[in-house]
N, C-alpha and C positions, 0 to 999 in steps of 0.2 A: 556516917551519911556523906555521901557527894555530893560536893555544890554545882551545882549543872550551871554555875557563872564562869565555873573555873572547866569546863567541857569543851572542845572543840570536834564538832561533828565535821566529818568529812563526806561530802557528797560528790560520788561522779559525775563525767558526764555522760551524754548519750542515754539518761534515764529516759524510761518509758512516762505516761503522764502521770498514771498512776504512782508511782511509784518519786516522781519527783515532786507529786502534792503532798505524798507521808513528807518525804524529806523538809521540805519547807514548813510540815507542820512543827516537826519536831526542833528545826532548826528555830524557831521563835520561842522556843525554851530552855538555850542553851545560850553558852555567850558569848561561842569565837566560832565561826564556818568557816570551811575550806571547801571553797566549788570546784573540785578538781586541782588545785595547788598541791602537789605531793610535796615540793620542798620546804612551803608551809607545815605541813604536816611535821616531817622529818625537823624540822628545825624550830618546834614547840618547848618552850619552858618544860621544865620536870613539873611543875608544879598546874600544870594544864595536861589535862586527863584527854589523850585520842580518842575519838569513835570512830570508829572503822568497822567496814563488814568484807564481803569479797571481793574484792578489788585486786585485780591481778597486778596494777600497778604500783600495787602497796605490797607486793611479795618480799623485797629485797631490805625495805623498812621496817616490816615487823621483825623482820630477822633479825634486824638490827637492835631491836625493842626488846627480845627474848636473848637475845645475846648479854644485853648487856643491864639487863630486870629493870628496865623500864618499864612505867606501869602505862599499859594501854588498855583499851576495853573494846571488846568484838560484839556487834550484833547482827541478826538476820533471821529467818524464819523460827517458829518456836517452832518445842518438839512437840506437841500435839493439841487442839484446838486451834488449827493453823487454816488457814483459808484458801491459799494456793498448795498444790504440792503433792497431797496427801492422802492416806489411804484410811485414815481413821475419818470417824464423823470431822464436819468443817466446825471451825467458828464461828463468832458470830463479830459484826462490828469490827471485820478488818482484821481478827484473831490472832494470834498471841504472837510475841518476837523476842527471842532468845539474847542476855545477856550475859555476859561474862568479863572478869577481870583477867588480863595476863595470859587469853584462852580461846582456843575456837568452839571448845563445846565444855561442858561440867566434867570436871578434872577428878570430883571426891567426892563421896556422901557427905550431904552437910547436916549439922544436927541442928534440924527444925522440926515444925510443927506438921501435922498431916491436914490444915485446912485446906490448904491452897489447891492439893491434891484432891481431896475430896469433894469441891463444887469445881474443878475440873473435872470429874469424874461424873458428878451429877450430868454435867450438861453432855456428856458421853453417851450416857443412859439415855439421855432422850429422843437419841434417834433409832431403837427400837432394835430392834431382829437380835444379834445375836451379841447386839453392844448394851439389851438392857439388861444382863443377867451378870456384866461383868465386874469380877470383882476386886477389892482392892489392892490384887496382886496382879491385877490384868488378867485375860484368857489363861485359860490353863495349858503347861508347858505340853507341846505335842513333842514325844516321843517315838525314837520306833520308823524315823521317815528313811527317805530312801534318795530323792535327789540332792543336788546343793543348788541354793540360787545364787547368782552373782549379779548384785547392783552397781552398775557402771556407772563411775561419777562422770557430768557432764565437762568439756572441753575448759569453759571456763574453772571449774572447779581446779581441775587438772593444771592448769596454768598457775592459779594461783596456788597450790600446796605443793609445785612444780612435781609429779605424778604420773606423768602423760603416760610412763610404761606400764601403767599396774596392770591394765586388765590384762596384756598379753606377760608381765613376772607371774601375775595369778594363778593366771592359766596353768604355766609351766610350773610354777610349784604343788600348786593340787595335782599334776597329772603325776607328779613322784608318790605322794604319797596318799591315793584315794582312786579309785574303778565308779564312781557313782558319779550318775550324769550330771552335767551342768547345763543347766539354764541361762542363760545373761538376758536381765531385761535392763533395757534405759531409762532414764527418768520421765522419759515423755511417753511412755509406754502407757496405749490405754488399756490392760489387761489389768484387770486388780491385784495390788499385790497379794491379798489373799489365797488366788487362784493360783497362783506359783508358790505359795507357801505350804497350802494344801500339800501333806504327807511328805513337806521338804526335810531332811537331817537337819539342815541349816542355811543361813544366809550370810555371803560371804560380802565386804563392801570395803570401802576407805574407810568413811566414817560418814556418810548418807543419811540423814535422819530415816531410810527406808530401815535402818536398824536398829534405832529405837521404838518404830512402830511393827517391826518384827518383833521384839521381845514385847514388847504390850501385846501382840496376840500370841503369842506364847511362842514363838520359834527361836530356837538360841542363836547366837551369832557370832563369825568370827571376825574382827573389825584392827583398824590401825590405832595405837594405842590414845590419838587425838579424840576419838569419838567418846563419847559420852556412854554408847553401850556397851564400851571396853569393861564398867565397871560390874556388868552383870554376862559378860562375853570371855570370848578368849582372843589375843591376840596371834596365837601362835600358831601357823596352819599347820606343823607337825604333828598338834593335835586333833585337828580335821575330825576324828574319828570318836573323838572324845568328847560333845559340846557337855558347857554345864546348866543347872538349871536352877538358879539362887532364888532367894524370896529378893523378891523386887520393892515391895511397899517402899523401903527407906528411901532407897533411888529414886523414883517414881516421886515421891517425896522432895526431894533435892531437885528434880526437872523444874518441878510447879515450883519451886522459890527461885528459878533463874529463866523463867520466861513470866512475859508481861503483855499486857492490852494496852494497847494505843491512849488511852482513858489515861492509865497507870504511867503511862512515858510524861502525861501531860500533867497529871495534877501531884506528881510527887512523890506518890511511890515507889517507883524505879529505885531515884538517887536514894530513898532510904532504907533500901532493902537489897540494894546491889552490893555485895563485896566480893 
């Protein structure tokens, strides 16, 4: 268990309102802030646990943290019951936000329980159409497509996993080895992503939670090996032509133990169930 006394949540600046009321919430249950101090940051006791999310001005520090296995913790939107963002049904109460140790997104299958999965799954189901029939492995893998999609991570994103050239490497490595049209859509795209996944071969990304809500509706993915759908994906675009198509439960499994509700950040299960 983590002592959320020995936590130092780091907060930008320039927060929206939104978004600096979470901060301040969650800041009253930790026991060191940094309001935009990166040197604060960078120059914390081993024994004071970071919290950090995308902050581009924290790029050069965490490198520093993964350099040299300092233990940090990253968080930011969860991968599904999520309120902003998203192509799966929303949340509810502010909805779920992804943590991890030493990581931008879930690195492994972990060996836990399928609850946590399962009444995120319930509340899946209840928004009806083609999400109340689905089942514990997600939509079923579509096969057999014909396009590729390509989700463009946004400027910020790019800044901070310093990136900036993927979409045009991308480009240029799929046109070596694939003839099947590309699509690029943005994150701010109001087209559903389901419309462009419709009879897609695959969806190609960084590491975009648009790809782990590809593999929940069944489309396989080829992603950077940071992302989380690395572990039900492929990383290698040589393989372009080859996606795969794994049972998901366990994964899907391991998401729901590493995202949490605002509730959960407050009354203490987080710190007991984060590692």
């Amino acid at each position: 268990m983590i002592d959320p006394k020995k936590v130092c949540l780091y907060i930008p600046n320039g927060l929206s309102s939104f978004k600096q009321k979470l901060f301040n919430r969650i800041s009253e249950k930790v026991g060191i802030t940094s309001r935009g101090d990166v040197k604060k940051v960078a120059s914390l006791p081993d024994d004071v646990l970071p919290l950090v999310g995308c902050s581009p001005e924290l790029t050069e520090t965490i490198a520093g943290w993964r350099k040299s296995n300092r233990r940090w913790a990253y968080w930011d939107r969860g991968y599904q019951n999520r309120v902003f963002a998203t192509h799966l049904p929303r949340g509810e109460n502010g909805g779920m936000y992804r943590f991890h140790i030493n990581g931008f997104q879930l690195g492994k299958i972990k060996d836990v329980p399928v609850d946590r999965w399962h009444s995120d799954l319930a509340k899946i189901r209840k928004a009806g159409g083609i999400w109340s029939s689905m089942s514990t492995d997600g939509l079923p893998w579509r096969k057999n497509g014909r396009h590729i999609v390509i989700a463009a991570p946004t400027r910020t994103y790019c800044r901070f996993h310093r990136c900036e050239s993927w979409i045009a490497d991308t480009i240029d490595a799929l046109a070596r080895v694939t003839d099947r049209q590309l699509i690029i859509r943005d994150k701010e795209s109001k087209r559903p992503l389901q419309w462009d996944l419709d009879v897609a071969h695959c969806l190609v990304t960084h590491a975009s939670i648009a790809a782990v809500e590809s593999v929940i509706l069944g489309c396989p993915v080829f992603v950077h090996p940071d992302s989380a759908a690395a572990l039900v994906g492929e990383t290698d675009l040589q393989k372009i032509e080859y996606p795969v198509y794994p049972d998901r439960e366990p994964w899907l499994s391991s998401l729901a133990y590493s995202q949490f509700s605002e509730s959960e950040l407050l009354d203490g299960t987080l710190w007991r169930l984060l590692a």
